[in-house]
N, C-alpha and C positions, 0 to 999 in steps of 0.2 A: 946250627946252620943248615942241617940237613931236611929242617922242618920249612923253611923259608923256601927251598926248592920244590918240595912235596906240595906247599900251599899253593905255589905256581903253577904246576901242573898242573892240581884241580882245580884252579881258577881261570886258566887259559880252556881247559876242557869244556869246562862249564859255560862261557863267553861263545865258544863256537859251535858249543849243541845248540843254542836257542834257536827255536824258525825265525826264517828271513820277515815272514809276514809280524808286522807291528800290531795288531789285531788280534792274533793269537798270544803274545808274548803278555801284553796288556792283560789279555784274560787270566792268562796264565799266572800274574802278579796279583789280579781281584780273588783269585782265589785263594791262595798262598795265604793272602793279608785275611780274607775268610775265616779260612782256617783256624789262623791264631789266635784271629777273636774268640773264635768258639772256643780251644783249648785252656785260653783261660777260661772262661766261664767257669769250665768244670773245676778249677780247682777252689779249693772248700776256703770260706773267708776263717783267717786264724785267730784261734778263743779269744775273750777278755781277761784278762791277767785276772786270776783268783783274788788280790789282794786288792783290799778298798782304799790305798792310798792312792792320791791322785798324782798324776802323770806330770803335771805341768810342773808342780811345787816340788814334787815327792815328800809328800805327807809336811810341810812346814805352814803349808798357808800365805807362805811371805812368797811374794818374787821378785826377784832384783839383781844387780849385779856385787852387793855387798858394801858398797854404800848408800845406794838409794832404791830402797823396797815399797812395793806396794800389795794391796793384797789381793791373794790370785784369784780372778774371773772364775777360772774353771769347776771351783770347791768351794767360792765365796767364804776364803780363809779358814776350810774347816778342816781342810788336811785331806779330806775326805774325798772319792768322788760322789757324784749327787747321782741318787737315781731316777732319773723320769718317769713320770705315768704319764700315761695317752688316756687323753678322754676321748671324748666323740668328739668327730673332726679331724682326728690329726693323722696327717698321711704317714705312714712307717717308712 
């Protein structure tokens, strides 16, 4: 309970710091949302799972809900994930 009061305070606080001026406040929010952007950026995209079983099936090749299966797009039923080569032309 004693948290719900604390969150009010800084939210009443924080309500009546802002400038009067809409102009500043605006900018004040493009930056903020700036900001974020870029902070994601920096964080690093996480690995690919070491293992070659595919994701979609988890390594069976079939998918379905247990009575009606078909075989998975993603491994072309090999269990497997596929690996891509890029030749010339193709964007990364």
């Amino acid at each position: 309970m004693r948290w719900i009061a604390a969150f009010f305070v800084v939210f009443v606080g924080c309500v009546y710091s802002l400038p009067a001026d809409t102009g500043i406040t605006a900018d004040l929010a493009a930056e903020t949302a700036r900001m974020v952007v870029q902070m994601r950026r920096q964080i690093p995209p996480s690995p690919a799972p070491a293992s070659d079983v595919c994701s979609n099936c988890n390594g069976t090749g079939k998918v379905g809900d247990g009575r009606i299966s078909s075989t998975c797009i993603a491994c072309r039923g090999t269990g497997k994930t596929l690996k891509s080569v890029c030749v010339e032309g193709c964007k990364p």
